[in-house]
NULO-259281 format. One record per residue: z, y, x of N, C-alpha, C, CB in turn; residue in one letter. Coordinates in steps of 0.05 Angstrom, whole numbers, plus 5000, padded with zeros to 4 digits. Each point is the difference from the previous one (the first is absolute). Glycine has a CB too. Layout:
<atoms>
ZYXZYXZYXZYXA;...
</atoms>
This chain:
<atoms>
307722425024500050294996499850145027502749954958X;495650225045499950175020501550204999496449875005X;504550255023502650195007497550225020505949575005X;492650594984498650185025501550125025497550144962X;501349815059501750145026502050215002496449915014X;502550324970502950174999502149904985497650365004X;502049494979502849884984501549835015498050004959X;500049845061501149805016501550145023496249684988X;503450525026500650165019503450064994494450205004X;505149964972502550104991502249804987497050414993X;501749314994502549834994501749875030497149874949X;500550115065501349895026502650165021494849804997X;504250544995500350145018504250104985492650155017X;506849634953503450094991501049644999499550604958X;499849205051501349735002499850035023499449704965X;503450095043500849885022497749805010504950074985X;495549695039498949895014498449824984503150115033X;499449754948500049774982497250084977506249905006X;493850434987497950134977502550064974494349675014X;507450304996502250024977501350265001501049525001X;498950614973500450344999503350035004495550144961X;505149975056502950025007501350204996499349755026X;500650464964498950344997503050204996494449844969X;506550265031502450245003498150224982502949905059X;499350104917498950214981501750305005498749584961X;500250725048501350155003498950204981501549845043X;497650174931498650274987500550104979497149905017X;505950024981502050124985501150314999500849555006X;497950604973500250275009502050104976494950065027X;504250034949501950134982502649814994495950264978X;503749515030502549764994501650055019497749624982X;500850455046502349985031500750284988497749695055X;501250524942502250225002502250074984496850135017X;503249734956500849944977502949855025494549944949X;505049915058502049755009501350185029496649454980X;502150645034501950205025501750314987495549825040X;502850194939501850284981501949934985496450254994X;504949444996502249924989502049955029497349774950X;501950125058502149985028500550215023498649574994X;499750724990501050155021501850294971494849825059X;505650054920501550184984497550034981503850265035X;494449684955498250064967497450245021505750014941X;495050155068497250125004497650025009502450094996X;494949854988497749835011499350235013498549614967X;502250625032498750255012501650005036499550334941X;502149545064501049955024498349765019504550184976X;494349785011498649775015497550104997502849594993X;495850475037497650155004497849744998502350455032X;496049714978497449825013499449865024498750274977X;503149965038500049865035503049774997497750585037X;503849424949501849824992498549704993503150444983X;496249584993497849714989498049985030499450134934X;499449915084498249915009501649885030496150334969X;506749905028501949825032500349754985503850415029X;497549544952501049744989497649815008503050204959X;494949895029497549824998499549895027497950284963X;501549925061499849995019501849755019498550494984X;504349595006501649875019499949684998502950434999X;497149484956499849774998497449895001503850064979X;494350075035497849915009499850005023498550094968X;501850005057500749925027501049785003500450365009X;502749544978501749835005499349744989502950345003X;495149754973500049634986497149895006503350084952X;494350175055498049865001499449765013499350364992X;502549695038499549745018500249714986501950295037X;499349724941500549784989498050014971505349965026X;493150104973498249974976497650075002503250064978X;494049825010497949935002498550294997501049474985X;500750774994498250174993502950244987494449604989X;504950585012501650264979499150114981501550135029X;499649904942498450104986501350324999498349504974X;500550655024500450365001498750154980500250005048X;501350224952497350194975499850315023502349844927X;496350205067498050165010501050375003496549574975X;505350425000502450244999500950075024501649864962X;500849985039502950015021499449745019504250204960X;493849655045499649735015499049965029499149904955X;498650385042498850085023500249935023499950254978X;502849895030500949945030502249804996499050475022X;501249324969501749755004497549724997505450264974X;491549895029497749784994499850005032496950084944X;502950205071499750115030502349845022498450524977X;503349375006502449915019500749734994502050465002X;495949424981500249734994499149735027498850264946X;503549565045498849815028497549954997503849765009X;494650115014497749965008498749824984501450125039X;500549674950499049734990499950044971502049705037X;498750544949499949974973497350154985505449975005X;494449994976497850084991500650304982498149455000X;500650684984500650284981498049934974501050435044X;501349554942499150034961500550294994501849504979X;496450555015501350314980500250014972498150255031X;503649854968499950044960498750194995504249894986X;494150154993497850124975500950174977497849605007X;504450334995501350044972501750355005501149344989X;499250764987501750174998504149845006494950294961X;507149805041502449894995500250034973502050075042X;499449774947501049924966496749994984505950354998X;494549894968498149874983501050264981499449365008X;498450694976500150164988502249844977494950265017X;507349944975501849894987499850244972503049735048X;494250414946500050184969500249834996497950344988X;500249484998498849864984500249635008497050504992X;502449344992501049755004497749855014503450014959X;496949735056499549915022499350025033499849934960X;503450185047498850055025498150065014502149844994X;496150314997497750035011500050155029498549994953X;499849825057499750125033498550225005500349585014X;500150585013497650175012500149955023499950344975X;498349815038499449965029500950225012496249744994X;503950205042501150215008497150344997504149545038X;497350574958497450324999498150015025503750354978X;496749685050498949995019499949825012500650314999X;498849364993498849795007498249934988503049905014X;496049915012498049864990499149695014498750514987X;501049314994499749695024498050155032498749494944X;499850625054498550075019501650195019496149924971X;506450235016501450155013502749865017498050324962X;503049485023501849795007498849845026501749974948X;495650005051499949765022499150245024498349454969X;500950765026499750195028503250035011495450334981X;506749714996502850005011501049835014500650184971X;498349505032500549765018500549714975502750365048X;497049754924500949684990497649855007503150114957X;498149615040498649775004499849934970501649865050X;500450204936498849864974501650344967500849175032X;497850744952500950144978502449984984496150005002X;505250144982501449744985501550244978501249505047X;498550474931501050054972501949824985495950184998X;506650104991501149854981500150074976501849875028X;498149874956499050004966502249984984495949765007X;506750364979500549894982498449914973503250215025X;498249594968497349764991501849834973497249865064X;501750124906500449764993497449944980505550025009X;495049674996498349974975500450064968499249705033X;503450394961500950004975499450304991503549605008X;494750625007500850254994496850014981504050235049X;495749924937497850074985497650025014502950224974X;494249695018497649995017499650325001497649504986X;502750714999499350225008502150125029498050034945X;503949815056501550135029498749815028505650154972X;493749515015498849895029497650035000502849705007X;496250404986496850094998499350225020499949914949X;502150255048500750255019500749885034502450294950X;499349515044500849915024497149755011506550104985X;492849774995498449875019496850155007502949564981X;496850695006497950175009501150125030498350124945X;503649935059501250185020499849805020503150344974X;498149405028499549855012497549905020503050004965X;495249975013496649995003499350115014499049954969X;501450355029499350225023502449975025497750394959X;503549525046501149975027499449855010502850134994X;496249524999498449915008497950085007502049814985X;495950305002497450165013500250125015498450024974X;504150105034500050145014500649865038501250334948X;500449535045500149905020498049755007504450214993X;494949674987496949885008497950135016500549824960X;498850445038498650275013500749995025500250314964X;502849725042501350095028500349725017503250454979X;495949255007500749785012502550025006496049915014X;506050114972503049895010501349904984500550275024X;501749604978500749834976501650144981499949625026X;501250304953501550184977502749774987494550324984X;507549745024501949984990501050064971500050035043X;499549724943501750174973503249874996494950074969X;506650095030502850004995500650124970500850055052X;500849664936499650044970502949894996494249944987X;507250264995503350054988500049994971501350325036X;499149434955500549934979502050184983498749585020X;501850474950501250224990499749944976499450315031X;503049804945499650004971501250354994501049364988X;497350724988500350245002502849994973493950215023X;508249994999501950074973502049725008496050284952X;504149565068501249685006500650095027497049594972X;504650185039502149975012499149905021502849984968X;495749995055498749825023502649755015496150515013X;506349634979501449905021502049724986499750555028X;499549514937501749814986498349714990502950454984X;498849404999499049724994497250014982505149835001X;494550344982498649944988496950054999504150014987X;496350265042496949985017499549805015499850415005X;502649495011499349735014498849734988503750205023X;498049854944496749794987498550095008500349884962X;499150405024496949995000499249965031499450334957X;501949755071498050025019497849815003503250215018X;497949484984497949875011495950014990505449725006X;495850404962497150074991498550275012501649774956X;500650395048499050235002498949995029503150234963X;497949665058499149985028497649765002505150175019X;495449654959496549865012498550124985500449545011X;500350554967497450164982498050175023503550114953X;498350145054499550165031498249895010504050115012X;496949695000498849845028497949874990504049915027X;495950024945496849914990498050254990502349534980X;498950635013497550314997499650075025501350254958X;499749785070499850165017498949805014503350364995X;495949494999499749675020496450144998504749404978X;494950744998497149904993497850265011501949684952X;496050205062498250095015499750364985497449415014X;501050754974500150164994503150285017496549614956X;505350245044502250185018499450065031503549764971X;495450065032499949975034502250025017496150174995X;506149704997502649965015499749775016502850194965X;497949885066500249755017503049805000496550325030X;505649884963502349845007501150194978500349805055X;501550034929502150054976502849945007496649884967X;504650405034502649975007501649994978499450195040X;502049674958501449924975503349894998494949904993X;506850204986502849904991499549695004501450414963X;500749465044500649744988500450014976501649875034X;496749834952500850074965502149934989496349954992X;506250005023502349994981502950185015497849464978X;503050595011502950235009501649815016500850324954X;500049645063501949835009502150004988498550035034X;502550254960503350004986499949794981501150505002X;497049454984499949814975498749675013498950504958X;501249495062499249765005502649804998495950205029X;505149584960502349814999499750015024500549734962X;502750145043500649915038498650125023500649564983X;498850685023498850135016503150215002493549904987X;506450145045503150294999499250184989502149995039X;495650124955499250194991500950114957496149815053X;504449934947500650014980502249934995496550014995X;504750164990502950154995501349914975498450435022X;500749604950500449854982497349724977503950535010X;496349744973498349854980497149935007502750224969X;495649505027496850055021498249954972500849745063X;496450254946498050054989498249884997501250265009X;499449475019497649845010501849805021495550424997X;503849334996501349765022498350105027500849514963X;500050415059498850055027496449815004506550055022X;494149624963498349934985497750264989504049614990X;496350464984498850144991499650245007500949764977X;499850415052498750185017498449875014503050285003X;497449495009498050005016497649954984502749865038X;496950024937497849844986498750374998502649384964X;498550795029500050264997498850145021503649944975X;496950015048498050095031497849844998503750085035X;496649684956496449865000498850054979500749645024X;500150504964498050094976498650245007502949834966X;499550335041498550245006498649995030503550254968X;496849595046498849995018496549844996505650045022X;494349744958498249944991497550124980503649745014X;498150574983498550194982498050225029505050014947X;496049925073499350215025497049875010505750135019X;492450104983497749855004499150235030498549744937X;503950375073500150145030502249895010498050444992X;502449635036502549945015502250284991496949705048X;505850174945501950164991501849995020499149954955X;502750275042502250005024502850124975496150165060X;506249724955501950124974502150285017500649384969X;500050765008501650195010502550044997496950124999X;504849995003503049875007500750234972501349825068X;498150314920501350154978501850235001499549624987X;502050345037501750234997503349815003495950384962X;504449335043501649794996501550095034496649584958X;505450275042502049925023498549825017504150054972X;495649925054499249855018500149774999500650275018X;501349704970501849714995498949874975504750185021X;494449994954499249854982497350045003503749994973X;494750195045497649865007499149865020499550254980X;503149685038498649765010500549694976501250245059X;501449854932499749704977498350014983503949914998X;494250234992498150084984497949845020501850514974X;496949565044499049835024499949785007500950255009X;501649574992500449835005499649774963503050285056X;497249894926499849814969495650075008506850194945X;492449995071497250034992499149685022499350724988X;501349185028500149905018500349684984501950455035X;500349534949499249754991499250024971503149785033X;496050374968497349984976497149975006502650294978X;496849705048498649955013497350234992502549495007X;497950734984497850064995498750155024501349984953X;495850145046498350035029500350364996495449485005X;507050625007500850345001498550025032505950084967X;492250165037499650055020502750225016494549884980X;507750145022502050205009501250134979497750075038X;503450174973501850184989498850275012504249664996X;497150574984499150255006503550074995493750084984X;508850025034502149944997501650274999499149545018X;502650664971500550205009502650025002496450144987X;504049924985502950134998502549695010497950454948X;501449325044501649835006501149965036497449814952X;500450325065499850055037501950144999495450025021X;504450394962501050135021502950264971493549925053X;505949944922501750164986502550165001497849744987X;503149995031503349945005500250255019500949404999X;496350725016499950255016501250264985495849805021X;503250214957499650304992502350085003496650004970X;506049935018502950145004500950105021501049754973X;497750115050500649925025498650275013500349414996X;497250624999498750285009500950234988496549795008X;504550214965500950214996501750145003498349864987X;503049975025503350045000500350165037501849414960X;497150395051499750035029497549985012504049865000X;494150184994496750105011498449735014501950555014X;496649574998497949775007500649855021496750244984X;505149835035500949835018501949774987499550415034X;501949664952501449774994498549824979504250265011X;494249894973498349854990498049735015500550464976X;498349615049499749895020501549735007499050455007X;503749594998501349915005500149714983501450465017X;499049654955500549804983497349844996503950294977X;493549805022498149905005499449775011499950344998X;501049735026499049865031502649764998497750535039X;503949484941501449715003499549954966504550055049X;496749994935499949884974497550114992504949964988X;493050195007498249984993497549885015502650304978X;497949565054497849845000501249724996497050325030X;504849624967501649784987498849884971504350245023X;496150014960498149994977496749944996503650294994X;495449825015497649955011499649755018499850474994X;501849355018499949745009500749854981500750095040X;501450024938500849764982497549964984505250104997X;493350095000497049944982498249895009500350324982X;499249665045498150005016499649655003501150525023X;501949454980500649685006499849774971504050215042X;495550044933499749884976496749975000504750214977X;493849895039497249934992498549835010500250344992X;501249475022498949795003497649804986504250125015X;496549904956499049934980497350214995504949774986X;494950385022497750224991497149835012503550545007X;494249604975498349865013498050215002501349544985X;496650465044498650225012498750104979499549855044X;500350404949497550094983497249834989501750365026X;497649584998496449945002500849684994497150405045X;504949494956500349704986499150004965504549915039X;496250344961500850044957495849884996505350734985X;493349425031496949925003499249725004499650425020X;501849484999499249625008499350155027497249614951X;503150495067499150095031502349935011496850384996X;501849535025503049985023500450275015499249485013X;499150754987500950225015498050134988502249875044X;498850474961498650214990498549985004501750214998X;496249745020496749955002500149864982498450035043X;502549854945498649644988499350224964504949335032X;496950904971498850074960497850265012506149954954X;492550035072497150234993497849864990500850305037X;
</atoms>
């Protein structure tokens, strides 16, 4: 399979040495202010705009040195892409924050005044959309989503840069966080990774959940009581869905504790399956937000620059097991897929 020069340009320009995507996710917008307006007393109207973009800023100065690439949105991201270390690369998000919540299936939009052609004049190296996504929802709602899809690919096929799809598994009217979606996940995340796998999208790299909940994995700390799946039967569960991927995928940490995604990491590790990286966010720098709110960006800083690049080493040292992008092709190096 051929990778055209600008795709090649831009996957290189967000992996490390190795070609392995190492990436710091920062483009959390209606969620972060949602999360600094509970810890500073409930009011989202107290938390401005130049607020979200110091945060952004600061945990992007402090952690980039240690990661391959940042992902940002284009909103509040701006000037924390301007103050990023040297060695990392810039994803931008596409997406609107959240999903139209009238009517049923999450349906996405885009941001109003973007555009892939507008994003890469801003400095990204690569694209990147997120999908809530299942296979179980009615063809008249994924029909919608895999048309919308289609055109982001074209679009970024046009601009030669690569396109990130980031896809969040979901049951409508269900529970994401209990036992009985965690059956369903493992279908619902290779299903994903086998529609989005397929040429017509034009997705270079699929960022994606691990397919099983840890909380429900037996004998893992993560799991607390009742499970869902022997540790056995997760991993058989990562090579499935990893065997459904017909691009290089990278996994994303969910929104989880550092700690259960590095053990999440370390079960992907002896499952041996071929994950090109991580795209990592909230698990680096969450433990921040209280911390800024309470007492501002210096101390935020603070906490950063010791436990949050701590966090970001504990992941880092988990990817050992990752394998370069341009391997997922049969090439030994990015030249080897033009």
């Amino acid at each position: 399979m051929n990778v055209t020069p600008g795709k090649q340009k831009g996957l290189k320009a967000v992996s490390d040495s190795r070609g392995v995507i190492a990436a710091a996710a920062m483009d959390q917008r209606g969620s972060l202010k949602s999360a600094i307006a509970k810890e500073k007393g409930g009011d989202k109207n107290a938390v401005t705009p130049e607020m979200l973009e110091e945060f952004k800023s600061t945990v992007t100065r402090v952690l980039t040195p240690y990661a391959s690439a940042i992902l940002l949105d284009p909103e509040y991201g701006l000037p924390a892409a301007r103050v990023r270390a040297k060695n990392a690369g810039l994803l931008l998000a596409y997406e609107n924050s959240g999903y139209d919540n009238t009517r049923p299936g999450r349906l996405p939009d885009l941001l109003d005044i973007w555009s892939v052609r507008r994003l890469v004049a801003a400095g990204a190296d690569c694209i990147k959309i997120l999908l809530y996504y299942t296979p179980f929802d009615p063809p008249t709602i994924n029909e919608i989503k895999h048309a919308w899809v289609e055109r982001i690919g074209a679009e970024c096929r046009a601009a030669d840069v690569p396109f990130f799809l980031e896809l969040v598994g979901y049951e409508e009217g269900g529970d994401e966080k209990g036992i009985g979606f965690a059956r369903k996940k493992p279908d619902v995340v290779t299903r994903s990774m086998e529609e989005f796998s397929k040429p017509q999208y034009g997705v270079d790299v699929l960022k994606v959940e691990v397919p099983v909940n840890m909380a429900f994995v037996a004998g893992t700390k993560a799991c607390k009581g009742e499970s869902a799946y022997t540790r056995d039967q997760a991993k058989e569960y990562f090579r499935r869905a990893a065997a459904a991927a017909k691009k290089p995928f990278i996994y994303l940490s969910a929104g989880v504790s550092n700690d259960v995604f590095s053990e999440t990491l370390e079960l992907t590790a002896e499952s041996g399956v071929n994950f090109s990286g991580v795209l990592c966010g909230r698990a680096t720098w969450k433990d921040g937000i209280p911390i800024y709110a309470k007492q501002g960006a210096k101390a935020l800083e603070d906490w950063l620059s010791n436990q949050g690049v701590k966090n970001i080493q504990n992941v880092n040292d988990r990817l050992k097991a990752a394998k370069p992008w341009f391997e997922f092709y049969g090439a030994a190096s990015p030249a080897g897929v033009a």
